[in-house]
N, C-alpha and C positions, 0 to 999 in steps of 0.2 A: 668768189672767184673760181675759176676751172683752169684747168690743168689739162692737155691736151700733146702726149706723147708725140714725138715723130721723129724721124731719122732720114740719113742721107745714103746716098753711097759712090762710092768714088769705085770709075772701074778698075778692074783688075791690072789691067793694061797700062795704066795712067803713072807716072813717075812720084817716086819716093817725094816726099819733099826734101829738101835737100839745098846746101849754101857753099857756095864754095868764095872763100875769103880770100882777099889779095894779099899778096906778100906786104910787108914793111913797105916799101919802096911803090907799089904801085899804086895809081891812083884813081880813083872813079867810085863804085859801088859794087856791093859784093854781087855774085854771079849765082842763079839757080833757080828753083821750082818753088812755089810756095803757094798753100790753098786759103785760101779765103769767105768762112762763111757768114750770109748777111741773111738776117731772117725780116720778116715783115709783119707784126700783131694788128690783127682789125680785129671789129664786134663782129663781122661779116664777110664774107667772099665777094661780095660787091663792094668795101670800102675802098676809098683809094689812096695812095699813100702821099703823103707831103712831101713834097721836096726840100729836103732841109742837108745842112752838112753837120756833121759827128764831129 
């Protein structure tokens, strides 16, 4: 098996991540920024990926 480094970067510019929570009393979902990373493993750069849900 191989092992293949890589890295992302988020710009400078781009916002903290960050949650901002309701009080007691309020109701809905919390409020903010949040990053999300979703990567892809093929044997090649021409595979294609399945559609499937996590």
């Amino acid at each position: 098996p191989n092992a293949y480094p890589f890295y992302f970067e988020i710009p400078q510019n781009a916002p903290a991540s960050v949650t901002l929570q309701p009080a007691a009393g309020d109701t809905g979902k919390p409020c903010g920024v949040d990053y999300e990373l979703k990567t892809y493993v093929a044997e090649t750069s021409e595979d294609k990926s399945h559609k499937r849900s996590s």
